[in-house]
C-alpha positions in Angstrom: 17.4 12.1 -58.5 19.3 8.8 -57.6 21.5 7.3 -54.9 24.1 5.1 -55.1 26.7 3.8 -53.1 30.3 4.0 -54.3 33.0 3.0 -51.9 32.3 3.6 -48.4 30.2 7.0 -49.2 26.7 7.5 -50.4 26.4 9.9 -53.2 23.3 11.8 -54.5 22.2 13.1 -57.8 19.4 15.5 -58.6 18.0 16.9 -61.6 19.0 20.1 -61.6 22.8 19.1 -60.6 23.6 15.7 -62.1 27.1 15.8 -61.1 27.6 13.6 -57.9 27.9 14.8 -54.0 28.9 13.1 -51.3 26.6 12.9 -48.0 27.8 10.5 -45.3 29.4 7.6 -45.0 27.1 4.3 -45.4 28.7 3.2 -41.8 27.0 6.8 -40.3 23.9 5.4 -41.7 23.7 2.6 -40.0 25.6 0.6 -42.3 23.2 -1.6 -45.2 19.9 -0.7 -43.0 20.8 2.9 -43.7 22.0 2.5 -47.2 18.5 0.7 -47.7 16.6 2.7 -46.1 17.3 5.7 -48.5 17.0 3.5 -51.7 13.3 2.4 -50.1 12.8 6.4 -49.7 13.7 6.6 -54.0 11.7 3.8 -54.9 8.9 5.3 -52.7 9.5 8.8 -54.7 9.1 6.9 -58.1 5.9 4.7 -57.2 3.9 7.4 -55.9 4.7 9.2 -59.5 3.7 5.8 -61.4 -0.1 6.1 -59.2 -0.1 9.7 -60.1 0.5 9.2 -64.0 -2.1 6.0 -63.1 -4.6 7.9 -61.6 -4.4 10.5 -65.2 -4.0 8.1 -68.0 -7.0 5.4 -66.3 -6.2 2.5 -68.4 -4.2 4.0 -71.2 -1.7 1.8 -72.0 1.5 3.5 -73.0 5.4 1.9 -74.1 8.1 2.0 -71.6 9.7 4.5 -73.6 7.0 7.4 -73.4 7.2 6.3 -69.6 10.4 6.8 -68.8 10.4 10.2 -71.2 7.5 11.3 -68.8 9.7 10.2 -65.7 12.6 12.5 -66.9 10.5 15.5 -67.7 9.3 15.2 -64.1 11.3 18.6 -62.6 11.6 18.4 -58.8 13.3 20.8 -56.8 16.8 20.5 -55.5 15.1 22.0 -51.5 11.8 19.9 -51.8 13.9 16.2 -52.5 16.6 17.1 -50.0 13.4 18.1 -47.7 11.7 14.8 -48.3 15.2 12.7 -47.4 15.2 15.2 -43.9 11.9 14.1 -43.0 12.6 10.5 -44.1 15.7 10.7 -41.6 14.1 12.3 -38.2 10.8 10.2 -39.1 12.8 6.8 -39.1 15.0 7.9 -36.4 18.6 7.7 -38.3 19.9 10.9 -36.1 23.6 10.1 -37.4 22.5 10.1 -40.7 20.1 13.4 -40.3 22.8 15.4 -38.8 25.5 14.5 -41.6 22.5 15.5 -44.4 22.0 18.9 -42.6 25.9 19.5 -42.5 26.2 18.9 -46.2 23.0 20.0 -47.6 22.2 22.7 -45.6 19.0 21.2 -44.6 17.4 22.2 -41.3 15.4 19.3 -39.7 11.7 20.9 -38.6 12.3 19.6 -35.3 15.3 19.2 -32.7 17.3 16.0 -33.7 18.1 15.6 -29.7 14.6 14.6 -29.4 15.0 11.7 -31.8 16.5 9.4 -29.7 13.5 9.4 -26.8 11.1 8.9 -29.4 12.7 6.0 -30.7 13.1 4.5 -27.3 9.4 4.9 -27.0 8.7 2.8 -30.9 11.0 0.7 -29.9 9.3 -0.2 -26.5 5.8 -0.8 -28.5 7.3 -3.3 -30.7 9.3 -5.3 -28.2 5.9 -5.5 -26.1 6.8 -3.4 -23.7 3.3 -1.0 -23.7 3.0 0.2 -20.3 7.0 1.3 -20.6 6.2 2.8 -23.6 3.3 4.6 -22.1 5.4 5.8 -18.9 7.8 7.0 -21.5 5.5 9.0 -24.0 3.9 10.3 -20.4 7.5 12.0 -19.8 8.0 13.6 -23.1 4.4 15.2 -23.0 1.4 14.2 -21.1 -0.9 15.7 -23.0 0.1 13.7 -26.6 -2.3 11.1 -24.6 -4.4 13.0 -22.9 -5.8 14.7 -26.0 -5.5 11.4 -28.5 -8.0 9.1 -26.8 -7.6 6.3 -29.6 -4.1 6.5 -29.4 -4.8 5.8 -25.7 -6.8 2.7 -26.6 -4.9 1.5 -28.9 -1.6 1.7 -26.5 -3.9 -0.2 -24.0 -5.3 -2.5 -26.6 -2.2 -3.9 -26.9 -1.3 -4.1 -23.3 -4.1 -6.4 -23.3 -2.7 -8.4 -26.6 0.7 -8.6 -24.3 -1.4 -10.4 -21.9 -3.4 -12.8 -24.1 -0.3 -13.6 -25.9 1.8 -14.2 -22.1 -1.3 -17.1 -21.5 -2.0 -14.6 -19.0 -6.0 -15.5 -19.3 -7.4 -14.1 -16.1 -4.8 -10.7 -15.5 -6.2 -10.0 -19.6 -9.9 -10.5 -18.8 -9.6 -7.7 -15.5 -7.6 -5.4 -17.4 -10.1 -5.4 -20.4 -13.0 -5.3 -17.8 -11.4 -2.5 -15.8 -9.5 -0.4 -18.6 -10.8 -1.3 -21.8 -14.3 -1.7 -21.4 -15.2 1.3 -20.3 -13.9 2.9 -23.2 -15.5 0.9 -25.2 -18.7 2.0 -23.9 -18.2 5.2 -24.7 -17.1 4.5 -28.3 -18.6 2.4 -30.6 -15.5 1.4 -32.4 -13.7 0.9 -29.5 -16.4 -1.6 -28.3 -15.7 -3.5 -31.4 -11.8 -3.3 -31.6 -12.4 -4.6 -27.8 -14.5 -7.4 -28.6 -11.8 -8.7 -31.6 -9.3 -8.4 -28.9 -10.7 -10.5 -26.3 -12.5 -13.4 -28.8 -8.6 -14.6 -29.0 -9.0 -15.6 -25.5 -12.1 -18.5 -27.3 -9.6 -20.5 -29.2 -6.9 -22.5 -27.7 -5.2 -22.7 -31.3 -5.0 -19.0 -32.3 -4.0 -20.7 -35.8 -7.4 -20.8 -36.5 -8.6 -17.8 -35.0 -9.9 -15.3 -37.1 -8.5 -12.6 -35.2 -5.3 -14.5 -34.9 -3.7 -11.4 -37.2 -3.2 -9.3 -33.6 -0.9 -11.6 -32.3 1.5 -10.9 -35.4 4.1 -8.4 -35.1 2.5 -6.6 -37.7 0.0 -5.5 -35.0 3.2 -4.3 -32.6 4.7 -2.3 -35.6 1.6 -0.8 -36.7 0.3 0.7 -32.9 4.4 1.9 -32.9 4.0 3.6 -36.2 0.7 5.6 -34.6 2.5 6.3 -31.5 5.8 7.2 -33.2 3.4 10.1 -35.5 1.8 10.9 -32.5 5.1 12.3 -31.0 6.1 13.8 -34.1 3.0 15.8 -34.7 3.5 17.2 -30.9 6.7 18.2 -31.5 6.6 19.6 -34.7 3.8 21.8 -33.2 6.0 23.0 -30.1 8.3 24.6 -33.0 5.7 25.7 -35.4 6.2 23.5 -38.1 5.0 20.2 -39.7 7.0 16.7 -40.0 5.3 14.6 -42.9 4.7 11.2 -40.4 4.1 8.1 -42.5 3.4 4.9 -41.0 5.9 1.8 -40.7 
């Protein structure tokens, strides 16, 4: 199975059918981020065979061509490759792109594609900075996706307090950790010491030479929206009765 972009359309290939389809448009995928981000879901598809075959041969070495002759004996269903590119859609939040791919494959998303764009409003919220709108905002779609995923919780509030270290907000970051965080924490041993990283950035003045200085990356941002973002997908594949593969950013 393949992509490829030829004029202004995407086309598709798969094993079973190697003659080419058309999709969607590359602009109704969000123009080159959409086009890339299917070409990242192929790649993806083909690594995770090369650690499989890995994982089987140990360190047998074997020529490029018995590797690609294992690659193209690999037989994979027409439904479960056109199910993995749904999933890959609704989980990255390219509705456009999901509705066109349900129109011409036939595919059903497991989960209403009306709902995508409050749950990207809420990822996108976390990595702008913006916890405590992205808290109100999870809080309107379901209460209980927090109530009932107290590390999520921390974590959303963990970076609240990173928000504040990073703002030079020194003495509105050492209350909220006091009044918010450290409780927690003393509940949880791991919280404790996620809590205790968190605040040591508040010891160096240079957080160049921190060596927690990692938290104020936006690595840190992405990776607490890629929990929230699964955390929202889980609850709402559950309110239908199904299951949406969730992999992090």
């Amino acid at each position: 199975m393949g992509f490829n972009g030829s004029g202004t359309y995407i086309t598709w290939y798969t094993i079973d059918n190697p003659s080419p389809k058309r999709c969607f448009r590359e602009s109704e995928i969000h123009g080159n981020e959409g086009v890339g981000a299917l070409m990242s879901l192929f790649w993806i598809v083909i690594r995770q065979l090369a650690e499989i075959e890995a994982m089987a041969t140990s360190k047998k070495v074997i020529t490029r061509e018995e590797w690609e002759k294992k690659l193209n004996d690999v037989k994979i269903r027409k439904e479960d490759m056109n199910k993995l590119v749904m999933n890959f859609l609704v989980t990255e939040g390219y509705v456009d792109a999901a509705e066109k791919f349900r129109m011409e494959s036939g595919t059903e998303p497991d989960i209403d594609l009306a709902t995508i764009m409050d749950r990207m409003a809420v990822k996108k919220a976390v990595q702008c900075g913006n916890v405590e709108d992205a808290i109100e905002k999870v809080n309107d779609l379901n209460p209980e996706i927090l109530d009932t995923n107290p590390q999520l919780f921390f974590h959303l509030q963990q970076q609240r307090l990173i928000e504040l270290i990073r703002n030079g907000k020194v003495e509105e970051a050492l209350e909220f950790a006091q009044e918010e965080l450290a409780p927690r924490g003393e509940e949880n041993q791991g919280f404790l010491e996620e809590l205790e990283r968190t605040v040591a950035l508040l010891a160096f003045e240079d957080v160049s030479n921190c060596p927690v200085g990692n938290l104020l990356d936006i690595s840190q941002r992405l990776k607490t929206a890629s929990e929230v973002n699964a955390a929202i997908l889980t609850s709402q594949s559950h309110e239908k009765g199904t299951y949406v593969c969730c992999q992090p950013y």
